[in-house]
N, CA, C and O atoms as CSV, one atom per row, in Angstrom:
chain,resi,resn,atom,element,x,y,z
A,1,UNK,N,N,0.832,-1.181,0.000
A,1,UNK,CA,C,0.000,0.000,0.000
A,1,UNK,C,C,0.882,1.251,0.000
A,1,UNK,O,O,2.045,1.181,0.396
A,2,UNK,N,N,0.360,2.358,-0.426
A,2,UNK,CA,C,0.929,3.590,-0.999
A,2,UNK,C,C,1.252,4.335,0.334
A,2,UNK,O,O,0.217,4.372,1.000
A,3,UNK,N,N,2.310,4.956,0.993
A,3,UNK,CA,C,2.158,5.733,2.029
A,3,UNK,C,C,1.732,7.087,1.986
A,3,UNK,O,O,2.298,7.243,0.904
A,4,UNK,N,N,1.369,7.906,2.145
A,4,UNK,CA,C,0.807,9.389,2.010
A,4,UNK,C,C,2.035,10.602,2.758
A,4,UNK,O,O,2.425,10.479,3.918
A,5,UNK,N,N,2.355,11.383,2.111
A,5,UNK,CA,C,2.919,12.117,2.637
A,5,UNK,C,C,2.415,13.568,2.844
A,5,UNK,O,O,1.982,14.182,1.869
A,6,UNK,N,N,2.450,14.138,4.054
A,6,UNK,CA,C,2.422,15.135,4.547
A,6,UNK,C,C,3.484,16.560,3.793
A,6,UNK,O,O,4.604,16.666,4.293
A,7,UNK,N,N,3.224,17.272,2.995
A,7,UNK,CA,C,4.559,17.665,2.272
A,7,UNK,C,C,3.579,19.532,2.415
A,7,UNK,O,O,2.443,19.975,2.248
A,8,UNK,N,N,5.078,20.085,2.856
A,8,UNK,CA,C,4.501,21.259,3.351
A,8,UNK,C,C,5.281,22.325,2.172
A,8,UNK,O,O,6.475,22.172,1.914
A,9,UNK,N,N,4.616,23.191,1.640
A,9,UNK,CA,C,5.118,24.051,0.653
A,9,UNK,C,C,5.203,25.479,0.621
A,9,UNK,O,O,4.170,26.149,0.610
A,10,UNK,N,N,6.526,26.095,0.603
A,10,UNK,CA,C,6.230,27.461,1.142
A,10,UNK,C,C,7.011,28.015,-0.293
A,10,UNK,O,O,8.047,27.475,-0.680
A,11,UNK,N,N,6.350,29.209,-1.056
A,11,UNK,CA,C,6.790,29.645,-1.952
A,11,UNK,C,C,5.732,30.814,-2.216
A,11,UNK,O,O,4.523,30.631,-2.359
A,12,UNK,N,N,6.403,32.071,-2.259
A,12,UNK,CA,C,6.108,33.397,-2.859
A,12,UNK,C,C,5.583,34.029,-1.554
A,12,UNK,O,O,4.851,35.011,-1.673
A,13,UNK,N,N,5.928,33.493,-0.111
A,13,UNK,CA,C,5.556,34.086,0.871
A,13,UNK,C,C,3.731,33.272,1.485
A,13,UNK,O,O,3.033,33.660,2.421
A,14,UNK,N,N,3.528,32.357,0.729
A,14,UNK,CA,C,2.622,31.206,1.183
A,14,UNK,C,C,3.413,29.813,1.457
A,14,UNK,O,O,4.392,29.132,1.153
A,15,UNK,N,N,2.130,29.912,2.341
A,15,UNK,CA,C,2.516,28.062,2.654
A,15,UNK,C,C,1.133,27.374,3.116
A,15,UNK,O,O,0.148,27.882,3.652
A,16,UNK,N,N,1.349,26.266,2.792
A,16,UNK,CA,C,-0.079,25.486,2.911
A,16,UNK,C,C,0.878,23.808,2.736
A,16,UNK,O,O,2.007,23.614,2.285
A,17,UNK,N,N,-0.009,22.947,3.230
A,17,UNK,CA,C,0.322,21.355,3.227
A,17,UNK,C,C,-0.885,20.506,2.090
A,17,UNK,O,O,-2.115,20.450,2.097
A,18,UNK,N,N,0.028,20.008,1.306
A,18,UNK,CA,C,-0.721,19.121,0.160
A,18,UNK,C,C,0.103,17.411,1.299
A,18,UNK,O,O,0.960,17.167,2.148
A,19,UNK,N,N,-0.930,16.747,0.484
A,19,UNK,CA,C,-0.896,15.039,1.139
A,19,UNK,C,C,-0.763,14.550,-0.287
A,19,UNK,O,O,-1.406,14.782,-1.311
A,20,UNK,N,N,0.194,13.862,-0.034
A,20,UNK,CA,C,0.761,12.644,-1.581
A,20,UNK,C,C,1.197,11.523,-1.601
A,20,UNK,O,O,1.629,11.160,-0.507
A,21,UNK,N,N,1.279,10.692,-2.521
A,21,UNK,CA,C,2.265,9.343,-2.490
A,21,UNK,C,C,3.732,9.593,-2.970
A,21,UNK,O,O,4.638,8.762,-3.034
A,22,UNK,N,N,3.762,10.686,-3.236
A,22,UNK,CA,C,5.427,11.075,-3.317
A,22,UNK,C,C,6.165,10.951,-2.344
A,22,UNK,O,O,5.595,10.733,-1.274
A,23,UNK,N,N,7.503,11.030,-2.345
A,23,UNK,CA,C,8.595,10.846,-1.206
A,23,UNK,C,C,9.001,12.163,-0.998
A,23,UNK,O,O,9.502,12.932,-1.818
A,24,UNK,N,N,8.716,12.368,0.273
A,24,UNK,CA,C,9.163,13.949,0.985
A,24,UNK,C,C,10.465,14.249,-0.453
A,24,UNK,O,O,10.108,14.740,-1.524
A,25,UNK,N,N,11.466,13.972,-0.258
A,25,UNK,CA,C,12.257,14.045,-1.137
A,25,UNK,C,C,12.643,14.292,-2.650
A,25,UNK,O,O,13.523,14.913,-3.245
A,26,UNK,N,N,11.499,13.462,-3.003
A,26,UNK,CA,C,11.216,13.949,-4.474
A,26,UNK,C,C,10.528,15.663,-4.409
A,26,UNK,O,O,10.858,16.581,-5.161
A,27,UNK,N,N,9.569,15.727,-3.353
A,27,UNK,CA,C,8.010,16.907,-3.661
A,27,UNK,C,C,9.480,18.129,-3.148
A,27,UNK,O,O,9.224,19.211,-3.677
A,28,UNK,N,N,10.714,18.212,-2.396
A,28,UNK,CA,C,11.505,19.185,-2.101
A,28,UNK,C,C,12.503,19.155,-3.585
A,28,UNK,O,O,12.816,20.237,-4.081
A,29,UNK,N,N,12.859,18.150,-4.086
A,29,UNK,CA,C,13.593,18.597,-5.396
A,29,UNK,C,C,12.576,19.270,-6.192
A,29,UNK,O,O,12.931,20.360,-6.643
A,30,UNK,N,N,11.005,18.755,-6.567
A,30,UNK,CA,C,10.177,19.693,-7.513
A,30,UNK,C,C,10.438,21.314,-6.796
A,30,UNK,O,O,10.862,22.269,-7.446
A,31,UNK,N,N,10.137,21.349,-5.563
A,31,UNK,CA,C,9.840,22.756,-5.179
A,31,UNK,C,C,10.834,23.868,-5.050
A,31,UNK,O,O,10.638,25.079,-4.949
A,32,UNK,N,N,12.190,23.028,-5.082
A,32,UNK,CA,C,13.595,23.685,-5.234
A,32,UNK,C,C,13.456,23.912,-7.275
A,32,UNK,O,O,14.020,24.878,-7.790
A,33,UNK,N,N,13.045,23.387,-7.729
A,33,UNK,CA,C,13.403,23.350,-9.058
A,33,UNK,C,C,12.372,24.803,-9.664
A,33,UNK,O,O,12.607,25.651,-10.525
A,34,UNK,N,N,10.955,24.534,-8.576
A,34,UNK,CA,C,9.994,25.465,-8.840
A,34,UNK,C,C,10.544,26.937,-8.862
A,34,UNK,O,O,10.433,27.743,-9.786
A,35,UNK,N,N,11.333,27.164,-7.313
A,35,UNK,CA,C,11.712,28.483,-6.937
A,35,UNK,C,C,12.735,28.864,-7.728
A,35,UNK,O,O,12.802,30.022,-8.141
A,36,UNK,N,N,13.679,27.903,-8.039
A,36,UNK,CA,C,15.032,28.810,-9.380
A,36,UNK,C,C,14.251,29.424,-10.383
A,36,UNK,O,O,14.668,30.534,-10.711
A,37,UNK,N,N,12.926,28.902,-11.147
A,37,UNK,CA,C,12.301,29.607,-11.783
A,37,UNK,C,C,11.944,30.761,-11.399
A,37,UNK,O,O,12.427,31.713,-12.012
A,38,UNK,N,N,10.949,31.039,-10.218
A,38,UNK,CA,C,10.579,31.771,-9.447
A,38,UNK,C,C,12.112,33.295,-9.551
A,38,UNK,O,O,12.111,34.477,-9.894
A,39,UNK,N,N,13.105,32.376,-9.067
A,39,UNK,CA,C,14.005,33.268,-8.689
A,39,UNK,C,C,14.368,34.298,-10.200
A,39,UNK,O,O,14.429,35.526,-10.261
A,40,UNK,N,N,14.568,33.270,-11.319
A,40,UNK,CA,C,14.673,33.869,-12.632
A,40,UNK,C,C,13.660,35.270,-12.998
A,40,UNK,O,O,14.004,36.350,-13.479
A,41,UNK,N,N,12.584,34.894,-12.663
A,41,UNK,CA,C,11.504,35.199,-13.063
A,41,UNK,C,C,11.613,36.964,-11.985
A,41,UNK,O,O,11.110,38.005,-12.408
A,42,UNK,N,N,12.235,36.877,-10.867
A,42,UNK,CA,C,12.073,37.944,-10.008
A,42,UNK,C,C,13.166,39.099,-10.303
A,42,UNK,O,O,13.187,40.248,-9.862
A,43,UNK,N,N,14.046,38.467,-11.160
A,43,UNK,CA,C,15.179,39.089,-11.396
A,43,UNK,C,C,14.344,39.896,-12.490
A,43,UNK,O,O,14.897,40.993,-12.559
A,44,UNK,N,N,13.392,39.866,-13.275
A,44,UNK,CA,C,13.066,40.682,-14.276
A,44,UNK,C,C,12.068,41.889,-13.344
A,44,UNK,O,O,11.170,41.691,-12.525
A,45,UNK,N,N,12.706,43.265,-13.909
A,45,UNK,CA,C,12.188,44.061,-13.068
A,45,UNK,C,C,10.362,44.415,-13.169
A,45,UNK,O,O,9.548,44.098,-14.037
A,46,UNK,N,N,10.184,45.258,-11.780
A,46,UNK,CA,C,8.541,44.649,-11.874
A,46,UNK,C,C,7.691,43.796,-11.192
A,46,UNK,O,O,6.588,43.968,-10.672
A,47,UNK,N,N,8.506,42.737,-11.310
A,47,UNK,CA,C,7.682,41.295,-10.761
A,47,UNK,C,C,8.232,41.264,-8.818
A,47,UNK,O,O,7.964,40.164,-8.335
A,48,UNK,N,N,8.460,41.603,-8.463
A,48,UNK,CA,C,8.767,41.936,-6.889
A,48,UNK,C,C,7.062,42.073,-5.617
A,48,UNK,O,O,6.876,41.546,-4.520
A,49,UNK,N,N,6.112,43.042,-6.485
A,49,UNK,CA,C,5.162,43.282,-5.630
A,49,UNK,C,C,3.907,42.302,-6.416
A,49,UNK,O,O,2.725,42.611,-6.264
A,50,UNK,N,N,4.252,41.288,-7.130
A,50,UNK,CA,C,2.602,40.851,-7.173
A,50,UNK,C,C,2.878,39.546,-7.476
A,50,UNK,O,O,3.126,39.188,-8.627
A,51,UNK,N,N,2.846,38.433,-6.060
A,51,UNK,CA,C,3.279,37.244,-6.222
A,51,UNK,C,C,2.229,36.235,-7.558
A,51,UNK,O,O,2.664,35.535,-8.472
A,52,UNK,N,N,0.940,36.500,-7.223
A,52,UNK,CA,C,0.303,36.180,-8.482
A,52,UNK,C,C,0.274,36.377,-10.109
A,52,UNK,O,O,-0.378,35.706,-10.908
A,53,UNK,N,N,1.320,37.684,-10.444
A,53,UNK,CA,C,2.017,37.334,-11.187
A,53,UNK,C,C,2.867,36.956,-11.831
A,53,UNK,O,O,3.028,36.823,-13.044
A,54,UNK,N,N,3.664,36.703,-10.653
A,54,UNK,CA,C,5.022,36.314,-10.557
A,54,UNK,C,C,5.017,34.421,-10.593
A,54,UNK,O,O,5.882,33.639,-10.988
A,55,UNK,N,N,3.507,34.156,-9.938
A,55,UNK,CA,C,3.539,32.560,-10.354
A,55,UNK,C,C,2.460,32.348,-11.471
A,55,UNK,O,O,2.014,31.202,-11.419
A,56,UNK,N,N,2.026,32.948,-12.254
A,56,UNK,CA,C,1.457,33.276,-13.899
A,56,UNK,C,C,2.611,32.629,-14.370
A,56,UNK,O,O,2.682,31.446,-14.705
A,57,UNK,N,N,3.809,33.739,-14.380
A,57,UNK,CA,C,4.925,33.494,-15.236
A,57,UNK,C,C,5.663,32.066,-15.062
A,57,UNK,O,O,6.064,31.207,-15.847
A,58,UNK,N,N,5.656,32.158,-14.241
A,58,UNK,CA,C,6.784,30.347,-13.929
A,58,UNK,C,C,5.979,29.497,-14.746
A,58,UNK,O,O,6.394,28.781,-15.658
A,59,UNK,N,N,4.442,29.661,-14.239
A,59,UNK,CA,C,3.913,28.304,-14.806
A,59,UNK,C,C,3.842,28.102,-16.824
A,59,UNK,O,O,3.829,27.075,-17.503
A,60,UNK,N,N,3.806,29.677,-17.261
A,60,UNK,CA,C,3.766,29.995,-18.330
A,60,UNK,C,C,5.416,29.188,-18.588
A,60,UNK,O,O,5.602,28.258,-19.372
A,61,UNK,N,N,6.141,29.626,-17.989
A,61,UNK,CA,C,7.424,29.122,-18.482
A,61,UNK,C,C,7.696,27.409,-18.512
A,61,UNK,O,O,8.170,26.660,-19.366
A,62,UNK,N,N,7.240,27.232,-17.368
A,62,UNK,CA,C,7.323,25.543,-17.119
A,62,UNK,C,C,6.621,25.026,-18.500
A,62,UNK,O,O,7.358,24.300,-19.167
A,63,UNK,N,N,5.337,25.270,-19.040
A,63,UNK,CA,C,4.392,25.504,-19.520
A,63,UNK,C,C,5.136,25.068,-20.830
A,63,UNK,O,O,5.049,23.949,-21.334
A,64,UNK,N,N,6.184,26.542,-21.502
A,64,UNK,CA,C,6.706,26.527,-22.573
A,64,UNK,C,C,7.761,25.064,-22.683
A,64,UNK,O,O,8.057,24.450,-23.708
A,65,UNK,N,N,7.983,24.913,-21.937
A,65,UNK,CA,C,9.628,23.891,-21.281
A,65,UNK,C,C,8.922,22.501,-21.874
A,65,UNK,O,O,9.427,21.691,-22.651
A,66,UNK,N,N,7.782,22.478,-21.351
A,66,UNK,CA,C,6.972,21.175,-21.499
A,66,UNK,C,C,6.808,20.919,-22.824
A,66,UNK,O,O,7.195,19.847,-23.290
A,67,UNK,N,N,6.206,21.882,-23.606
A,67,UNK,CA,C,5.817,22.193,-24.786
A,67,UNK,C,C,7.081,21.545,-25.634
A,67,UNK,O,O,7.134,20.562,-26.372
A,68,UNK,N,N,8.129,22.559,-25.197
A,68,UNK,CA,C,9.648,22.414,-26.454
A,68,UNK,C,C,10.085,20.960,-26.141
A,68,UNK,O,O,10.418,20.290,-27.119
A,69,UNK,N,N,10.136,20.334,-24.833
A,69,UNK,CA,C,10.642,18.872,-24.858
A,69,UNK,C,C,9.204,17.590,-25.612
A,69,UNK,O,O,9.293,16.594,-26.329
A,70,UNK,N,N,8.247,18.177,-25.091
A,70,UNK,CA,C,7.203,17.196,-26.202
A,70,UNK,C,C,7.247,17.064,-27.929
A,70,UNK,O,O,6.890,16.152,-28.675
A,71,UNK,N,N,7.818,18.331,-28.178
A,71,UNK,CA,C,7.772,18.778,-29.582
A,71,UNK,C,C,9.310,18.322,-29.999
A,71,UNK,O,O,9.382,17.679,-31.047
A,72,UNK,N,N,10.337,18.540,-29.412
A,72,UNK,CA,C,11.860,17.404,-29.973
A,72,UNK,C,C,11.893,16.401,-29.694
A,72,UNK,O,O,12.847,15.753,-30.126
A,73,UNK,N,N,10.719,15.595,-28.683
A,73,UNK,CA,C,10.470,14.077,-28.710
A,73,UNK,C,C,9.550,13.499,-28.910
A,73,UNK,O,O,9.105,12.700,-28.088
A,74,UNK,N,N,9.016,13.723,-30.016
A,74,UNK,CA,C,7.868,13.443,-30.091
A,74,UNK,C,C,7.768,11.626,-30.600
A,74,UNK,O,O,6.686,11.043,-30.662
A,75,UNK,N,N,8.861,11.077,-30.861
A,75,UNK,CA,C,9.229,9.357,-31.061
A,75,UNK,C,C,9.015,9.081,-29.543
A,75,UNK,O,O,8.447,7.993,-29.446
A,76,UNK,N,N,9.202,9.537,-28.530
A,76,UNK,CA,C,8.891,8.945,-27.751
A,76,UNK,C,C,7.696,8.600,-26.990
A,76,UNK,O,O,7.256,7.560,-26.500
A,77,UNK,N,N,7.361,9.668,-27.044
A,77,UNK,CA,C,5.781,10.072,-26.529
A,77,UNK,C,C,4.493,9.484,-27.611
A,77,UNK,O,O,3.308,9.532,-27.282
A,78,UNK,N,N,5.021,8.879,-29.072
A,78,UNK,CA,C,4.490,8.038,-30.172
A,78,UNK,C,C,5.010,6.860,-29.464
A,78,UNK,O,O,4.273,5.909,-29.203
A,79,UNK,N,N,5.779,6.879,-29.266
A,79,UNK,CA,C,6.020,4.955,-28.523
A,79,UNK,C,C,5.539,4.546,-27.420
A,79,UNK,O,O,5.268,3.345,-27.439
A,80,UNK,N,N,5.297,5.147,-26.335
A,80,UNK,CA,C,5.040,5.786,-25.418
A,80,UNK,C,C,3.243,5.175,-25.829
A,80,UNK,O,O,3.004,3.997,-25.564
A,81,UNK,N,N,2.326,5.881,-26.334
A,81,UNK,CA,C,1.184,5.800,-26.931
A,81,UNK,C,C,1.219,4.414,-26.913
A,81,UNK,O,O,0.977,3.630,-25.995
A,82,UNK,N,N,1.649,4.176,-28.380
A,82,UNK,CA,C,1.360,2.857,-29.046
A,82,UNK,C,C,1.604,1.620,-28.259
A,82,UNK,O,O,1.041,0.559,-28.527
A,83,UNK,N,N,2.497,1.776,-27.231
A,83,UNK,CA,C,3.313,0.839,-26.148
A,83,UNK,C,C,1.537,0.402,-25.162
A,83,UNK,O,O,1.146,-0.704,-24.789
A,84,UNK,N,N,0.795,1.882,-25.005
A,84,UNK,CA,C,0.069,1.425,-24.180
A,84,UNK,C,C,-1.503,0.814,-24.595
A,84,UNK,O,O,-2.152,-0.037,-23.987
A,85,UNK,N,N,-1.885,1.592,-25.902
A,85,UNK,CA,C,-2.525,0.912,-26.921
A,85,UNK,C,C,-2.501,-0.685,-27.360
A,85,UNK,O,O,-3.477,-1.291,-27.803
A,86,UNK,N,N,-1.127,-1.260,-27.136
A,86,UNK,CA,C,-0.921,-2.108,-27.241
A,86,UNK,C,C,-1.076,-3.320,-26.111
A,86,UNK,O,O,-1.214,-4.535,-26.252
A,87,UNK,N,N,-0.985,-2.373,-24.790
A,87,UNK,CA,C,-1.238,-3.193,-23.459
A,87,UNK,C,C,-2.698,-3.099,-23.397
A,87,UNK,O,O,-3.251,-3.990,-22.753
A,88,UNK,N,N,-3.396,-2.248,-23.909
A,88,UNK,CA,C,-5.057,-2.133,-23.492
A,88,UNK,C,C,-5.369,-3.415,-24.566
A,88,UNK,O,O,-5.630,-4.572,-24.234
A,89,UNK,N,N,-5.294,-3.015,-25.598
A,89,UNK,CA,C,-5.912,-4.474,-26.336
A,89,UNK,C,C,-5.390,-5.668,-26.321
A,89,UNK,O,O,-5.892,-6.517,-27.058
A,90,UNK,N,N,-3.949,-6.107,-25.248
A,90,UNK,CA,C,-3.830,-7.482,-24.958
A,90,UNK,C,C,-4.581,-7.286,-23.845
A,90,UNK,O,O,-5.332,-8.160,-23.414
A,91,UNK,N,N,-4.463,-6.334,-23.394
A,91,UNK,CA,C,-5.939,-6.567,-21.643
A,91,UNK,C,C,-7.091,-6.956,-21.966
A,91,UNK,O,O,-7.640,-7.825,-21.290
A,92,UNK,N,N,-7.799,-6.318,-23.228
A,92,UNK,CA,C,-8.795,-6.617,-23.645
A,92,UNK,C,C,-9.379,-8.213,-24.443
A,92,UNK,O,O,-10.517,-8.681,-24.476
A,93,UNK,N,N,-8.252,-8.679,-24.946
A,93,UNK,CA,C,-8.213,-10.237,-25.960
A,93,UNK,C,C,-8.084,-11.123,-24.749
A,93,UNK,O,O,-8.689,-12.194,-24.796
A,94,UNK,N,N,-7.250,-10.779,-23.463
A,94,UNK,CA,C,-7.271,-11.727,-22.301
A,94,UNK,C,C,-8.754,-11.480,-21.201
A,94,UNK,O,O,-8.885,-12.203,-20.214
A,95,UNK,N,N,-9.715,-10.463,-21.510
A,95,UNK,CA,C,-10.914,-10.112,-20.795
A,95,UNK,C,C,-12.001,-10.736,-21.142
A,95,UNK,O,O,-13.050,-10.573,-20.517
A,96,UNK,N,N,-11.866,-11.800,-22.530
A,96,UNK,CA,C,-12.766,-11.899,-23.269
A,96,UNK,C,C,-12.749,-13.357,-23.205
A,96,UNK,O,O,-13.563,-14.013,-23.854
C-alpha cells in the first residue's frame, strides 16, 4: 500500500500542506526546481510586488519547457502511446 505524505510548501511568501504518495524528497527537489524559476523570473524588473504574477509566469514558463521537450520528442511520446494501446488491447483479448 501507498504511504501518504504530509509535504509542506512554502513559496512566494505562502505556505499550505498538500498530502501525496510522493517521497518527501522527491516533492523538495520539484519545489527547489519550482523556486530557481521563481528566482529567474524575479530578477526581471517589476515582478517583486505581485506574487500572483510572478507565479502566472513560472507556470507559463514551465508551460513553454513542457511544450519544447514534447515537440523534440515526439518518437517517444508516439512509442510511449502505441506501447500502451498495445497493453489495453492485450488486456482486452485476455478479458474476453
Amino acid at each position: 500500500m501507498e504511504t501518504e505524505t504530509d509535504f509542506r510548501l512554502e513559496i512566494l511568501g505562502s505556505s499550505f500542506s498538500i498530502r501525496t504518495g510522493e517521497k518527501a524528497e522527491y516533492l523538495e527537489t520539484i519545489q527547489e526546481e519550482y523556486r530557481t524559476i521563481l528566482d529567474e523570473i524575479l530578477l526581471i524588473p517589476g515582478n517583486h510586488e505581485d506574487p500572483l504574477k510572478t507565479a502566472i509566469l513560472a507556470g507559463f514558463m514551465l508551460t513553454e519547457e513542457l511544450h519544447r521537450l514534447r515537440t523534440e520528442n515526439p518518437v517517444k511520446e508516439n512509442f510511449t502511446s502505441r506501447l500502451i494501446k498495445q497493453l489495453d488491447e492485450a488486456l482486452e483479448r485476455n478479458n474476453t
